[in-house]
Structure formats: C-alpha cells, structure tokens
N, C-alpha and C positions, 0 to 999 in steps of 0.2 A: 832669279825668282822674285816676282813682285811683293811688296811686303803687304799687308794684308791688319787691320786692325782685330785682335779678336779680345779684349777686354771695354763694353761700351755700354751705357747706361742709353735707356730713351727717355720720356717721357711718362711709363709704366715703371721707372724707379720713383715711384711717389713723393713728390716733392725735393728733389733730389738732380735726377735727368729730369732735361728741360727740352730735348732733342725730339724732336715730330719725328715717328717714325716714315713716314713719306715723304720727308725732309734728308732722313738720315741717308735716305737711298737714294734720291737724286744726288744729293753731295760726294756720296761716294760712285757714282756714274761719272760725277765733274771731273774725279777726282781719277781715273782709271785704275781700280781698284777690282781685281776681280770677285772677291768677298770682304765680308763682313760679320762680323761673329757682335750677337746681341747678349748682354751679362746682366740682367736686371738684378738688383738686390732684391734675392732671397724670393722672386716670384718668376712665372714661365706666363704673366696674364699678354705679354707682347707677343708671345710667340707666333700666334696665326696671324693679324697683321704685317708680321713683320719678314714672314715667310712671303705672304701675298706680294706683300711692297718692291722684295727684292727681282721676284720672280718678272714682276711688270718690268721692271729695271738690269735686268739681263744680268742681276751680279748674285754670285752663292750664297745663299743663309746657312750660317752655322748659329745652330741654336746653342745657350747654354745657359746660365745664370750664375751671379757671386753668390753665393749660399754662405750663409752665417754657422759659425761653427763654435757649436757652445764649451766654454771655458773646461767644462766636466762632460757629462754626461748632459742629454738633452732633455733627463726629466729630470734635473738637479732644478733647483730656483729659490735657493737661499739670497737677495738682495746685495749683500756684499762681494759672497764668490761669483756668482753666476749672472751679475748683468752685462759684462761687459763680452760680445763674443768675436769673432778672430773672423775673418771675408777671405773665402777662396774662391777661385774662379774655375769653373766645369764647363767644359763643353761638350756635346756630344757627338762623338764623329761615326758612329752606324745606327740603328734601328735599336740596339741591345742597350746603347748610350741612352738614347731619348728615353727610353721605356723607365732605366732607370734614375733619370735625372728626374722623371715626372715623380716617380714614387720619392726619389729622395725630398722635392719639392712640397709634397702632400707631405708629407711624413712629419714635415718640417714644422706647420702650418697645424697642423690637427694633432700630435704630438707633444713636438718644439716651442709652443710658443711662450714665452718669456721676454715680454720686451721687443723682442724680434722674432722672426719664426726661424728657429736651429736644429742642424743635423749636429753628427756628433762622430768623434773617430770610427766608432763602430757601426754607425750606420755605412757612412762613408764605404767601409772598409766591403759590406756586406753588398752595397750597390757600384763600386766600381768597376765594372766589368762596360767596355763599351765607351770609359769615358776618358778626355783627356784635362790631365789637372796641372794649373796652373799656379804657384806658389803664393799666388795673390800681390797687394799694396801693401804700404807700408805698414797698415790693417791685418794684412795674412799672418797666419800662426806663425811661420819664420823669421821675415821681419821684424814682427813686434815682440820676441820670444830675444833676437839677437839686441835689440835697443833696451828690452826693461831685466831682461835676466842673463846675456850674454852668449858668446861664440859655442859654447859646449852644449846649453840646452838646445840652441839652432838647431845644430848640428845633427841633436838628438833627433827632432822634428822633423830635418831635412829626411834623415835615414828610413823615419818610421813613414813616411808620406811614400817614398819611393817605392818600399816595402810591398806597397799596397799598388800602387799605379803602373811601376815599370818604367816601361821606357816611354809610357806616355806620361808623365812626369817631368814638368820642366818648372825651371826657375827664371821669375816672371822680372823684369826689368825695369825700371819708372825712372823720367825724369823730368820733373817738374819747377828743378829751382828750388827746392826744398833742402834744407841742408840734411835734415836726415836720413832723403833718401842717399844722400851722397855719402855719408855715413855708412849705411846699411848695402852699397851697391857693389863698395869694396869687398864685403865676404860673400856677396852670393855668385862674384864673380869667379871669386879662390874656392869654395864650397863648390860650386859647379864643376871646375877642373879639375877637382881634386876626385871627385865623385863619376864623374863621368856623367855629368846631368847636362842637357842641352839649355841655355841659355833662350829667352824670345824676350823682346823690346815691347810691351804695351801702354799706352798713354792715357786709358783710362778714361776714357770721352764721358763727358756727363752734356755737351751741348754743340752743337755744329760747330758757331765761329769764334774766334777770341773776341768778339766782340759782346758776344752773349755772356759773358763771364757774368757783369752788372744784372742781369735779368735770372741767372741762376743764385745768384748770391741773395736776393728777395725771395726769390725760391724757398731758400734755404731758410731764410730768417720766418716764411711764415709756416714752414713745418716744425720750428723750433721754439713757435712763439715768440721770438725776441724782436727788440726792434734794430733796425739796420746800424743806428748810431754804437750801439752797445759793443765797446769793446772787447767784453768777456765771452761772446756767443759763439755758436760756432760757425768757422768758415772754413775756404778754403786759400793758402797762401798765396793763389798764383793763378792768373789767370791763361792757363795752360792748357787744361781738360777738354781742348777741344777739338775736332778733327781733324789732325794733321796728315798733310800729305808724307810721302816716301821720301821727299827731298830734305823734309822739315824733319824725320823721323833717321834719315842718315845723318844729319849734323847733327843732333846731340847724341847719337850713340855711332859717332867718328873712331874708327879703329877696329869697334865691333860690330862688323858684318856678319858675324856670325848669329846676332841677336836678332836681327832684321830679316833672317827668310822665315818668317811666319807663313806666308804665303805656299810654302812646303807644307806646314800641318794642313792648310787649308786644301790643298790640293789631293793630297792625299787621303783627308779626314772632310767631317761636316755630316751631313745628310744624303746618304744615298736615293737611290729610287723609290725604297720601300717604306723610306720616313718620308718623302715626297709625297706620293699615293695615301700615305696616311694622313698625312696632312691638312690634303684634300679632304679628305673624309671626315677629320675633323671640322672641318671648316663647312660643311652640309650638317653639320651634328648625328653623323653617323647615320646608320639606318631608322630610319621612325616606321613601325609596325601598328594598325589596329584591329584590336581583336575583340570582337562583341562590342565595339562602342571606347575601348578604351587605350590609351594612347601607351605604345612599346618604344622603349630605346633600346635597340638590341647588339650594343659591340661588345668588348671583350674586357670578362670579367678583372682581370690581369693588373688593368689600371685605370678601374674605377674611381678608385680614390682621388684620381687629378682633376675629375672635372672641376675642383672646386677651382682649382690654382692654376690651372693650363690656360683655359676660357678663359675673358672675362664674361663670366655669366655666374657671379656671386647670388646676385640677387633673384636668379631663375632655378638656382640650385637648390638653395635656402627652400623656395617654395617646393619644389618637386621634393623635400624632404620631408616639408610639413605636409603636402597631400599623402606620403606615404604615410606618414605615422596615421594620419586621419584616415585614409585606406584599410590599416590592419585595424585599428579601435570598431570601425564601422562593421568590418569582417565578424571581429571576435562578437561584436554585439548583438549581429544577423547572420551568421555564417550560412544559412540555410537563400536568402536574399542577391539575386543578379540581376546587373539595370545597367545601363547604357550611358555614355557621359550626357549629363545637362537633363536628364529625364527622371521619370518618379516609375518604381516598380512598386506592383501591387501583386501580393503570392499569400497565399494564405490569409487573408483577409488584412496584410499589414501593408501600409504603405511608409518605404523609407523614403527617403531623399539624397541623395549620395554626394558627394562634396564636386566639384564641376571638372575636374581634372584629377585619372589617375597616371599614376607611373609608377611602375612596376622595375622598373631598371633603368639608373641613369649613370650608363658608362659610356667611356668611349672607345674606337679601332682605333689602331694604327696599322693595322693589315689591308691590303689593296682587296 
C-alpha cells in the first residue's frame, strides 16, 4: 500500500506553511502519490482550493486541519494557565466528518479564540463522529503531556482520546532529527502495543523542498517579529518539513512498516462523493436566490456557522453581517416599508433609502 502523507501545512497556515497549494499538488503528482491530506493550523480557509487543485491533479483530498486544543476548557483565558494550547490532527474521512470538522473549526474561531482559535476535550468529544484523529507533533496533548509531566499522565491522555475516537484513533509518528522526538517515539511505540492503537508515520510538511527550509524560517521570523539573527526566536531544528517521498519516508522509520501504510486510511477514509458534490457547491457559493429585488443564499442551516472559516471570504462575510444588522434596524424603523436593492420606495408619503445589498441567509450545502 502506497504511503500517503496525511499531516501538511500549505500556505493558508499563516505565516507558517509556505507550500502553494498548486505547487503542493503537482509535487505530489511528481511524487506518485495517490493522496494527500491538507492540516492547516486551526483554519479549513485552503479547503476549496485545495479540493480543486487535487482534483485537476488526479490525486485524493483528504480534508482536515491541526486544531488547537485549549489547556482547559475553551472558554477558560486566564494568561498563565491557558496560553499555551496542545495541536492535534483531524481528518475527515465521510460527509458526517466534514460537517463536523467545519463546526469544530467555527466553534473554534467564534468561541475559542484566546491567542489561538481552540476546541476543547468536550467539544471534541461532542463532534467526533466521522472523524479520524491523529495524536499529533511533538505539540499534541500526548507528547507534550509525556515530555513535561510524564508516562502515567500520557497514558491517561492516550486512554481518554481513544475513548472518544475508537478505532479511528491512531498514534501519529515524527522524525525530524530532533532528539526529543526520539525521546518521545520510544513510548508511543510501547503505548501503541500495549493498547492496541495503530501506529502512522507523518512528516509534518510546512514547504515542498528541503531547500525551502531558508525561505520558511523568514516565514517564521516575520510572523514572530523577530529578526533572523536572533538567537532566542522561534524556529524550527531541522530542515526536514518538507515533502518526502515513500523511499525517504521508509528510511527513517526502517523496521516499521507498519507506520507507513497511511495510504490504507487514505484509501478507505477521505471524501466520498457526497463531500465531493458538496464541495462543488461550495465552490459556486451554494444557491443564490432573488426575491423582490433582494439577494438569497439559500443552503443549509446545519453549518452556517463555517462560512466564516471554511471560505476564504472573511471580508465578504464581515459585510453580509453588517447589511444584515442594517437590514433588521431598517425593518424595525419601517416595518410597514418594501423596495428593491439599489432603489428608493415611496409608500405613504415616506421615502426610505435602503442600504444596497440585503442577505437574508448566508449559509452554506454540502448536500448535492
């Protein structure tokens, strides 16, 4: 079974991934690859790109994203406890996954935000239905759980995550030349065995070639404000992060084959037809309706919430929010008052003006 990368950062990991998405996808065409699974920290704004790109490119999209996962609870935001939060990786492998990765993603962002935008065990717990989780970097709750507080709270971690996911639950792999993933690779090896959790090898891509390392690490320094020389800033150890083929990805995890058939989740898991068609449909911006003059989005109420963080269309949402507020103010001021976008009504001797664009509902389908 071909091995399959399904932990990867593009260019929609803000300053971070430095990876063109139509870059990402010819590489992995180069590279024969039958999928690719996209992880953006904590956003879905690559999603439809990145759907499109693959599709041009004859290789599977598995959508998913590293969602940040608050220390406590997601509406905690005490500065000491709660800045620092834990990166796990989701994917969504049917139509029930996407729906709720999109909500976990909203929820995250309009809830969650502290610092980062954060889900939280219990969200988690309430939206995993449909989704497949992965134990994250050296960053994930278990890793960093076994490096600053030891094998027993891990442990705990490991138990309570599977709890929740099942057998789609796996414990995720890294090797970068960092010693403390080499530290940490030794217990999620014995943890997994012991447990009966499937093991997968991901690399973590934040840029196609190793040679881009230098041009991610600038990246990094000007999302971090620091300057390049600065010792103390943050980087990253190793210029490793970046698209490995199968051959490069069998020499460092030599012996374990069994980490490496990713390409099994991908096969089995990802996007079916029904996320496909929806997709599409996202990508038309669902149905647009007008009624007396004024302009309808009409999909489904279910997961409205994502247009802000699925899209990228922040700044087209933003405004369809303030014509709605200005739509009901206008209502409650004239309720008696109907007129037609961009025109002046005149009714009882009053003439309003109405704001130039209404929207009445700005959701989106994922149903064909």
């Amino acid at each position: 079974m071909p091995f399959v990368h399904l932990h990867n950062h593009s260019e929609f990991s803000m300053l971070d991934g430095i990876a063109p998405i139509k870059k990402i996808a010819g590489r992995i065409r180069e590279l024969g690859m039958p999928a690719y699974a996209l992880t953006d920290h904590g956003v879905m704004y690559g999603a439809i790109p990145f759907y499109k790109a693959c599709n041009d490119a004859g290789i599977k999209p598995i959508i998913g994203c590293e969602v940040y996962v608050a220390a406590r609870r997601l509406t905690d935001r005490d500065p000491q406890l709660d800045r620092h939060s834990f990166h796990l990786t989701l994917l969504a492998k049917n139509l029930t996954g996407y729906r709720n990765l999109m909500k976990l993603v909203s929820l995250a962002h309009c809830e969650g935000m502290f610092y980062k935008p954060r889900v939280d065990f219990e969200s988690l717990s309430l939206h995993a239905e449909g989704l497949i989780c992965l134990s994250g970097c050296l960053n994930g709750p278990v890793s960093h759980t076994f490096l600053n507080s030891g094998e027993e709270a891990a442990t705990a971690l490991v138990e309570r995550y599977a709890s929740v996911f099942g057998g789609d639950y796996y414990i995720e792999l890294q090797r970068h030349g960092i010693e403390e993933e080499d530290r940490v690779r030794e217990y999620l090896l014995d943890i997994a065995k012991r447990k009966g959790i499937r093991p997968v090898a991901t690399n973590d891509c934040h840029y196609i070639h190793k040679e881009d390392a230098r041009a991610h690490d600038i990246a990094l320094c000007i999302g971090t404000k620091t300057l390049i020389e600065n010792e103390d800033r943050l980087r990253y150890n190793s210029p490793e992060y970046y698209i490995k083929s199968r051959e490069e990805m069998a020499g460092l995890f030599r012996g374990r084959e069994d980490a490496l058939q990713s390409g099994e989740i991908a096969r089995l898991h990802g996007p079916d037809g029904k996320v496909r068609r929806g997709l599409r449909r996202l990508d038309t911006g669902g149905r647009r309706e007008r009624q007396d003059g004024v302009v309808v989005l009409r999909p489904r109420a279910d997961v409205a919430l994502a247009v802000h963080v699925v899209v990228p269309i922040g700044r087209i949402a933003g405004q369809a929010a303030e014509h709605l507020r200005a739509q009901r103010q206008h209502q409650a001021r004239h309720p008696f008052v109907t007129h037609t976008r961009g025109q002046e009504a005149r009714k009882g001797g009053l003439l309003t003006a109405p704001p130039p664009l209404y929207i009445t509902h700005w959701q989106l389908t994922t149903d064909p």
